[in-house]
C-alpha positions as CSV (number, residue, x, y, z in Angstrom):
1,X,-26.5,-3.2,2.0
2,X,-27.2,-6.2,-0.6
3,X,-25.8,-9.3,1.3
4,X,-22.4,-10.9,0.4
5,X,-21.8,-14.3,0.0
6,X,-20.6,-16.4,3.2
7,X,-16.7,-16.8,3.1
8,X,-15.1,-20.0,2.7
9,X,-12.6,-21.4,4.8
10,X,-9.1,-20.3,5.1
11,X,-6.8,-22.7,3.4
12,X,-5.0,-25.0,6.0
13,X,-1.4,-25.5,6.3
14,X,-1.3,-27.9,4.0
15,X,-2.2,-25.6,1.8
16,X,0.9,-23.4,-0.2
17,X,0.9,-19.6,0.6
18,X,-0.1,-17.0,-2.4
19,X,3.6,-16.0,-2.9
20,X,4.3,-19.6,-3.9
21,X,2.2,-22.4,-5.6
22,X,-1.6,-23.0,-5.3
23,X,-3.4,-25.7,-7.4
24,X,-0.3,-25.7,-9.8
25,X,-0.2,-22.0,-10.8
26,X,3.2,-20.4,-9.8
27,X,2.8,-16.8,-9.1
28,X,6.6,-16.4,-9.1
29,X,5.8,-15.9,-13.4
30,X,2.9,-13.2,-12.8
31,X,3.9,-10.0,-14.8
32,X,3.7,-7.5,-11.6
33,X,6.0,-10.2,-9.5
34,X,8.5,-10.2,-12.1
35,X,8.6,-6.4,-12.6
36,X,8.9,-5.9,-8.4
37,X,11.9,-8.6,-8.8
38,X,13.2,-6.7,-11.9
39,X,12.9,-9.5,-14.5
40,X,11.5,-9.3,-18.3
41,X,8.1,-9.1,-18.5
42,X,5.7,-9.6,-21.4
43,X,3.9,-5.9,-20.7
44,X,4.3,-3.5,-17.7
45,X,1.8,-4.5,-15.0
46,X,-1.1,-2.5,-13.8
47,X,-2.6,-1.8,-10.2
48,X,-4.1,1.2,-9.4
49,X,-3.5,2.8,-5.3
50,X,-7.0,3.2,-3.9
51,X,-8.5,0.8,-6.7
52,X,-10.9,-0.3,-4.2
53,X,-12.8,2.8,-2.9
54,X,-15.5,5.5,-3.6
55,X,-15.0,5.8,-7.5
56,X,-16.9,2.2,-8.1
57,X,-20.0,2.1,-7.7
58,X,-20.3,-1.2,-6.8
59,X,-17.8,-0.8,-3.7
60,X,-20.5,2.2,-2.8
61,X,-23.1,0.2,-2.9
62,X,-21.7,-2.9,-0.8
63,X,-19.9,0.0,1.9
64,X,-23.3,1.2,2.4
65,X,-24.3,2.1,5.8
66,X,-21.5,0.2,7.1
67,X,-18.7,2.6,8.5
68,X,-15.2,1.9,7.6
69,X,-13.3,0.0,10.2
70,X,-16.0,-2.2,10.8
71,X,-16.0,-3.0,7.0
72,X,-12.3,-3.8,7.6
73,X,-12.9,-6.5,9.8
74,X,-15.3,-8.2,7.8
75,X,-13.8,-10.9,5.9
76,X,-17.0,-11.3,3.6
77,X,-16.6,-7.3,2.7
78,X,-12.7,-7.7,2.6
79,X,-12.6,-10.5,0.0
80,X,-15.8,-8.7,-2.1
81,X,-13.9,-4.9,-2.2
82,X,-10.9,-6.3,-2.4
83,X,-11.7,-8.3,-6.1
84,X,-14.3,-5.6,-7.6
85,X,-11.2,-3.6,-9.3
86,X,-9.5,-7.3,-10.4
87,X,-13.2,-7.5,-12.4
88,X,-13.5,-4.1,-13.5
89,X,-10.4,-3.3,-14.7
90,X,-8.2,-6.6,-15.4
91,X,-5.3,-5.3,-12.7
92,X,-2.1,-7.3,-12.6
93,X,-2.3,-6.9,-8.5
94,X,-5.3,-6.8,-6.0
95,X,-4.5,-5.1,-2.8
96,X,-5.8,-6.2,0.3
97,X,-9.1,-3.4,1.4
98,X,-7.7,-2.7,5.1
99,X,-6.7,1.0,6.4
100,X,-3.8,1.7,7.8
101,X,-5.2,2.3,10.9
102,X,-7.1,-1.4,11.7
103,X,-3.7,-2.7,13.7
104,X,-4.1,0.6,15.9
105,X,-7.6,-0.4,16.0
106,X,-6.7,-4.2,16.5
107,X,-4.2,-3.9,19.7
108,X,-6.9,-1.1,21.7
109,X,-6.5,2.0,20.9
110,X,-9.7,4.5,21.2
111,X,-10.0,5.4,17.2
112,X,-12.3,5.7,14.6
113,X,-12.5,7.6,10.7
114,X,-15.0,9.9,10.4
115,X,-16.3,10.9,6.8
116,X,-14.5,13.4,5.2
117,X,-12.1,13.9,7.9
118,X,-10.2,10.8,8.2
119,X,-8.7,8.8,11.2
120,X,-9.3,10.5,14.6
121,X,-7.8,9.6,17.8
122,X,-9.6,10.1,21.1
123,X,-6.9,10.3,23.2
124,X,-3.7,11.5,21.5
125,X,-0.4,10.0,22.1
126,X,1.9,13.0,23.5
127,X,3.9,11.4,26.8
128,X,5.7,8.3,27.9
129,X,2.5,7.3,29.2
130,X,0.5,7.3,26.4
131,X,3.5,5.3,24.2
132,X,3.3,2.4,26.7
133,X,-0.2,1.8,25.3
134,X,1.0,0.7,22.2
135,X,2.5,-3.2,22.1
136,X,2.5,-5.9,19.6
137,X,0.4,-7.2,17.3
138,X,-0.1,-10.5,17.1
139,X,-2.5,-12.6,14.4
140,X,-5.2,-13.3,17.1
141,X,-5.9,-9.8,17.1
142,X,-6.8,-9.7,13.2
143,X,-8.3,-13.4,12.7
144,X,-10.4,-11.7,9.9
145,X,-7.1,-11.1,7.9
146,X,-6.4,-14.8,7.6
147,X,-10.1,-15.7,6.8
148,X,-10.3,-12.9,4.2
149,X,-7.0,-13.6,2.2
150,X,-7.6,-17.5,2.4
151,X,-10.2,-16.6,0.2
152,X,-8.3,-14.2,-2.0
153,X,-6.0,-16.6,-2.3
154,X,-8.4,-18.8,-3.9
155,X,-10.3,-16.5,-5.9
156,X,-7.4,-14.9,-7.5
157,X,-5.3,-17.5,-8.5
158,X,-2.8,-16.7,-10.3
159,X,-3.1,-12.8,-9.6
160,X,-1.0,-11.5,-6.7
161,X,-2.2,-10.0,-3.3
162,X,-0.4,-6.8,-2.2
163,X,-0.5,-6.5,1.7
164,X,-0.1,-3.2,3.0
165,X,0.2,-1.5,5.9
166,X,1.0,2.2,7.0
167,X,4.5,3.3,7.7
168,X,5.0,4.4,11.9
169,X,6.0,8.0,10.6
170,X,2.7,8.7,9.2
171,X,0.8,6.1,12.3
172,X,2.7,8.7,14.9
173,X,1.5,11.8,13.2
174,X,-1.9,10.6,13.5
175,X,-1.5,9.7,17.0
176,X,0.2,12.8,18.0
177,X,-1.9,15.3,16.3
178,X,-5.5,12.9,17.1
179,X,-6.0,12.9,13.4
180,X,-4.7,14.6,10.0
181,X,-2.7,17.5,10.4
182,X,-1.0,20.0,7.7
183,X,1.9,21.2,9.6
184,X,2.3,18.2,11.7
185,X,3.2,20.4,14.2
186,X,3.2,17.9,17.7
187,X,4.6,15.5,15.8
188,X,7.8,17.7,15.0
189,X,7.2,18.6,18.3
190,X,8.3,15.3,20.0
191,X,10.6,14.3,17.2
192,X,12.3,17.6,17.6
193,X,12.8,18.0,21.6
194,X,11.9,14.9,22.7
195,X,13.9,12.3,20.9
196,X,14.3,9.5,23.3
197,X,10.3,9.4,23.4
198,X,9.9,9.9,19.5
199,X,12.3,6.6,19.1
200,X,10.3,4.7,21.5
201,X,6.9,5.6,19.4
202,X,8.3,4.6,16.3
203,X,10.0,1.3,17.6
204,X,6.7,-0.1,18.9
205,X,4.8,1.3,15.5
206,X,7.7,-0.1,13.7
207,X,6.8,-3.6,15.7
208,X,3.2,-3.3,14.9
209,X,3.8,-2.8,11.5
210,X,5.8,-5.6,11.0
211,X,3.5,-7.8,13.0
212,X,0.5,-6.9,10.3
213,X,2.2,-7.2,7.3
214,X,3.9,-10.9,8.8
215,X,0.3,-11.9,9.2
216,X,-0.3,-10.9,5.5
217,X,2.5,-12.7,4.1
218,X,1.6,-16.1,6.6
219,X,-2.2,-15.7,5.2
220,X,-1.1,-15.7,1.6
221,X,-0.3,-12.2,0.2
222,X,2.6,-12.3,-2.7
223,X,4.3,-8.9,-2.1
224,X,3.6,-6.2,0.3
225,X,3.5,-2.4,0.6
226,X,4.3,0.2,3.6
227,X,2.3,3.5,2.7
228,X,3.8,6.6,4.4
229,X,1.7,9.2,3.3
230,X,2.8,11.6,5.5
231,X,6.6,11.1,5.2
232,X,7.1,14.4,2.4
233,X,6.6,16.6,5.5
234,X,10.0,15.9,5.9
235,X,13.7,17.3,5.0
236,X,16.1,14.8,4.3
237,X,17.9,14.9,7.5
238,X,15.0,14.4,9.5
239,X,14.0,11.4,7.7
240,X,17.2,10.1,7.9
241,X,18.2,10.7,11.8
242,X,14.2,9.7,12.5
243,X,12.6,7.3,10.0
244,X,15.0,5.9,8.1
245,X,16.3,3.9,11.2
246,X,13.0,2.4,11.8
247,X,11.6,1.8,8.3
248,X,14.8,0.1,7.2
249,X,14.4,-2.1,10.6
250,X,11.0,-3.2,9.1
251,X,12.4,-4.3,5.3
252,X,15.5,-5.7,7.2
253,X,12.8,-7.9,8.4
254,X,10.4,-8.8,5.6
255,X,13.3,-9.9,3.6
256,X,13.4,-13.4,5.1
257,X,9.8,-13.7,3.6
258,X,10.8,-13.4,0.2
259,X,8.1,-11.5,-1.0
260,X,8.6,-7.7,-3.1
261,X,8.5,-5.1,-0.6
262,X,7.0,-1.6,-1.9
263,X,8.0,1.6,-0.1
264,X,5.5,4.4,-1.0
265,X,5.4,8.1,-0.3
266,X,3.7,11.5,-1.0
267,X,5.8,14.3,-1.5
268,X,9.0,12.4,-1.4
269,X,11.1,14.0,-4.4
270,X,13.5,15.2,-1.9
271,X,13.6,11.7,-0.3
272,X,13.8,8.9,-3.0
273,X,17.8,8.1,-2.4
274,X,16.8,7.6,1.0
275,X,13.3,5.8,0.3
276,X,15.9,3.5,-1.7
277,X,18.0,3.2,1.0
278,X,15.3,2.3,3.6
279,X,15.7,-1.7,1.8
280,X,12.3,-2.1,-0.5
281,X,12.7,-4.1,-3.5
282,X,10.6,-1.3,-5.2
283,X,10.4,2.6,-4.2
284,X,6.9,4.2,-5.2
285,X,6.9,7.8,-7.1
286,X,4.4,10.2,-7.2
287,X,3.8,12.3,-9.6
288,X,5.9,15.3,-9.3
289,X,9.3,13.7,-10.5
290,X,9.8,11.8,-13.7
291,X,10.6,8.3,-13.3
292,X,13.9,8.3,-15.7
293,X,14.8,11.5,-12.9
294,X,13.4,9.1,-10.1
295,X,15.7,5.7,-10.9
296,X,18.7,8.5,-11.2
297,X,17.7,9.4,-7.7
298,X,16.9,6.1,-6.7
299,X,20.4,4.4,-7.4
300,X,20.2,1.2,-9.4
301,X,19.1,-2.3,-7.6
302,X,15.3,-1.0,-7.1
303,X,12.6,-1.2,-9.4
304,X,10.0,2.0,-9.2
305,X,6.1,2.5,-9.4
306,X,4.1,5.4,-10.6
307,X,3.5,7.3,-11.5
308,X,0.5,9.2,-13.6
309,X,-0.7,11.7,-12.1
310,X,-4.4,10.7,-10.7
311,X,-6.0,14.1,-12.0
312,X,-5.2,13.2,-15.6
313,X,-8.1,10.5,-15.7
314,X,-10.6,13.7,-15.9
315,X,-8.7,15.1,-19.6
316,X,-9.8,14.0,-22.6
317,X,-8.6,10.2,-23.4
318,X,-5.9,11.2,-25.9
319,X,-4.4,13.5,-23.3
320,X,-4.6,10.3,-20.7
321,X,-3.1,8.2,-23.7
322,X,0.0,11.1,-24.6
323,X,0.7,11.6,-20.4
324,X,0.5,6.8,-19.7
325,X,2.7,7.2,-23.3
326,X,5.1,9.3,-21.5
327,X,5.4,7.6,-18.1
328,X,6.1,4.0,-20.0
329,X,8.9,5.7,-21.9
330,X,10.3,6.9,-19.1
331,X,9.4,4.3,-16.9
332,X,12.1,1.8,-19.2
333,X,14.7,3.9,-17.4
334,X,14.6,1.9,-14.3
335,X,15.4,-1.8,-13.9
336,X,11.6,-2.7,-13.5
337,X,8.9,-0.8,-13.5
338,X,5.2,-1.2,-12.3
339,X,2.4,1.2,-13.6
340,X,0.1,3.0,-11.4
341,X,-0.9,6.2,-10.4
342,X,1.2,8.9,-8.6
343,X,-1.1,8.5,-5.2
344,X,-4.6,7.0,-5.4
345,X,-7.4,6.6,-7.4
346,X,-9.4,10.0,-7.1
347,X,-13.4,9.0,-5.5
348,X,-14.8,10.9,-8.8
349,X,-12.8,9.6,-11.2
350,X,-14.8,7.3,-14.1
351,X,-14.2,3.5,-13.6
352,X,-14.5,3.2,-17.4
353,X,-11.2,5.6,-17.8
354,X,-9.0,3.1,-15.5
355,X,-10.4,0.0,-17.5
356,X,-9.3,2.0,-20.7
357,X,-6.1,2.6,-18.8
358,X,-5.1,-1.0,-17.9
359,X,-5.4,-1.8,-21.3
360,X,-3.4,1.1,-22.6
361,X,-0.7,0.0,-20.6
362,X,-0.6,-3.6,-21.4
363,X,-1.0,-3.1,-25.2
364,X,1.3,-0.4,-25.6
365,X,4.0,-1.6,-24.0
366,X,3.4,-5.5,-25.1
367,X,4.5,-3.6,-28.5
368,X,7.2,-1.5,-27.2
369,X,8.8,-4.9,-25.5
């Protein structure tokens, strides 16, 4: 792996947080902060989900021989991954490289990702027993997250930091099942006919969540998002008698740090009225609905993201151009709008197509404004 340049120090508290003034540059104006807040922008901001990953070369290169979760907690690799799409492609937002797995990781639990399988849990989490292992997060157990986005702050100036984090539904299923599952089977299994113990899961995952994403937002990110890729598994009545409790707990709670809060989902059609219920200031779509169908389903008072479909970056460019057309049209249906994909970046897809993207996006709807 080609060395990375030593980190700086984190800014002391002396020092303004991302989400308000550094060196006289107010993020509060940044395109993709205005849009989350549902304000005019000049064009409709750009970030891409999974920007940072296996399609750059450069992030290949610099993840070489290092596995993932100790990459994670690297703040020299962090800060590097986390600005290579911010060069490449001129995003509005950089998103902090993590996994939704590192606060697992971070309070004890016996995990790791394996390549081309994902996260895998060595001793799943089926009884009362094995819920008392989880507890709080607290920042000493990710010091690399406040070294890394002290330097993000700096680097990215007037460019906002997403934090993230995964949502507890999806955490539990992979803590239930010991790694990804396609019917989610145990985990239905203990939400189903075990409640009492399924609510005590997803209280202490909704704790931990909250505890990583404060830590973000304290370290300097300007807007965070909670990733449940899991969550479409669900009918609406589940998710609303065993989620929705727990997710809305968590936005009830970011709210009194002021920053955008982004609810994402795969396989959520069914689900967006109560995604927009949950409390986010801005529900993520993928790509099976259409965003002017979405903000109907939505409600008013959220602003949406999406929501090309990440499969359309391998058609011929004036089939990308007709289909990022479409979703901007569309997308002016809803009281702010950020562009991305419908789920992430695809690891084959050609870096040159999402730099040709981003500034497809910003010009055409710079005119349309």
């Amino acid at each position: 792996m080609e060395p990375l340049p030593p980190a700086r120090p984190a800014p002391g508290a002396d020092q303004p947080a991302a989400h308000g003034t550094i060196d006289g540059v107010t993020l509060h104006d940044s395109p993709f902060l205005r849009a989350c807040r549902r304000l005019p922008v000049p064009h409709t901001p750009v970030w891409f989900m999974r920007q940072a990953g296996r399609s750059l070369p450069e992030y290949r290169r610099v993840r070489a021989d290092v596995p993932m979760l100790d990459a994670c907690a690297r703040p020299d690799m962090i800060v590097e991954i986390t600005m290579q799409p911010v060069r490449r492609y001129g995003v509005d937002a950089a998103i902090y490289f993590s996994d939704i797995v590192v606060p697992l990781k971070a309070i004890g639990l016996d995990l790791d990702i394996k390549p081309g399988v994902g996260p895998v849990v060595a001793d799943p989490i089926r009884d009362a027993g094995g819920v008392r292992r989880l507890r709080d997060l607290e920042p000493d157990d990710v010091p690399f997250v406040t070294e890394a986005i002290g330097e993000l702050v700096g680097e990215l100036g007037d460019r906002p930091l997403i934090g993230f984090a995964g949502a507890p539904f999806t955490l539990a299923s992979y803590l239930i099942e010991g790694g990804p599952s396609k019917n989610h089977e145990n985990t239905k299994a203990m939400m189903y006919g075990a409640p009492e113990l399924w609510a005590e899961l997803m209280r202490r995952l909704s704790a931990v969540t909250l505890g990583f994403l404060r830590t973000q937002v304290a370290a300097g990110a300007s807007a965070v998002q909670l990733f449940d890729s899991w969550v479409g598994a669900l009918s609406a009545e589940d998710y609303r008698t065993s989620v929705l409790p727990h997710t809305a707990w968590i936005f009830e709670r970011l709210a009194e740090l002021d920053v955008p809060r982004i609810h994402f989902g795969v396989g959520t059609g069914e689900l967006l009225g109560l995604l927009g219920e949950a409390g986010a200031d801005v529900v993520g779509v993928d790509w099976r609905v259409p965003l002017d169908e979405a903000a109907r389903r939505v409600g008013p008072g959220r602003a949406l993201q999406g929501n090309l479909d990440p499969a359309t970056l391998f058609a011929p460019w004036d089939v990308v151009a007709e289909r990022a057309r479409d979703v901007l049209a569309r997308g002016r249906a809803a009281e702010g709008h950020v562009f991305n994909l419908g789920h992430g970046v695809l690891p084959t897809t050609d870096p040159d197509a999402l730099a040709r993207l981003t500034e497809f996006v910003h010009e055409e709807s710079a005119a349309a404004a």
